[in-house]
N, C-alpha and C positions, 0 to 999 in steps of 0.2 A: 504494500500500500504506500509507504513512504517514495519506492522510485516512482511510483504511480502520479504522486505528487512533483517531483523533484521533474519529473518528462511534463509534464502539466504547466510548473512554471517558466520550462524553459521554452517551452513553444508558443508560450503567452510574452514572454520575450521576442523573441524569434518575430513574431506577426505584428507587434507592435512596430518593431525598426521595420517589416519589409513596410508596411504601411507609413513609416517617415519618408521613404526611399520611393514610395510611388507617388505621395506628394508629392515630392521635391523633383522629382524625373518625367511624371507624366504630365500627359496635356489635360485641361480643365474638365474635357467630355468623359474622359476614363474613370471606368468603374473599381480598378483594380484596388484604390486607396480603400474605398467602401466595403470593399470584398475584405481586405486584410484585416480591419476595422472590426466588423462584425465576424470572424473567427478568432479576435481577441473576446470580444464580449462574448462568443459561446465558450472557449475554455475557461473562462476565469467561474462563467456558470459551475462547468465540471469541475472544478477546483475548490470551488466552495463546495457542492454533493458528496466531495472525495472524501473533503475534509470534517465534514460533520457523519458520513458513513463510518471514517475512520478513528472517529473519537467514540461511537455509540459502539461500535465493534471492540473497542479495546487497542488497536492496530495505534491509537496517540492517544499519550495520556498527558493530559497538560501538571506544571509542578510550581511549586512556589518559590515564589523571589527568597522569601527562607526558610529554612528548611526548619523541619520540624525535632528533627535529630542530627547527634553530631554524626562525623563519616565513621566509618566505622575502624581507620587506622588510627583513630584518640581516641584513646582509654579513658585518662582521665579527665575530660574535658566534655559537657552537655550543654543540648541548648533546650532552653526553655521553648514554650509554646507562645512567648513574645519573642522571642527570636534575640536573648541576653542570654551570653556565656555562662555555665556555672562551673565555676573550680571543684572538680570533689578531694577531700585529702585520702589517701591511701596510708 
């Protein structure tokens, strides 16, 4: 699911610049800016359905700015549920 994403973004890149590129290159009658244009606005669609399938799935789990626990290479060292160090003495 995640490369699913990651080919999703990058083609929603990819269609945005060809769409700079046929502005900038074509003549006023051409469709082709409109074309590029509107296959960004359908992937960015599927990118958002990916990305809410992939959170209800389990496939992304979003996490907090701080963490709830220390890691698990300190021993002696916990964080609170406000996200404050506590010393323990050994």
């Amino acid at each position: 699911m995640k490369i699913l994403i990651i080919v999703l973004l990058l083609a929603i890149i990819i269609a945005l610049f060809s769409g700079l590129f046929f502005l900038i290159k074509d003549e006023s009658q051409s469709k082709r800016t409109v074309n590029a244009l509107s296959w960004r606005v359908g992937l960015q669609v599927a990118l958002i359905v990916a990305l809410i399938v992939a959170y209800f799935t389990g496939a992304l789990r979003p996490h907090d700015i701080y963490p709830t626990r220390a890691p698990a290479a300190v021993d002696a060292t916990t964080v609170d549920a406000d996200g404050r160090t506590i010393n323990q003495q050994q």
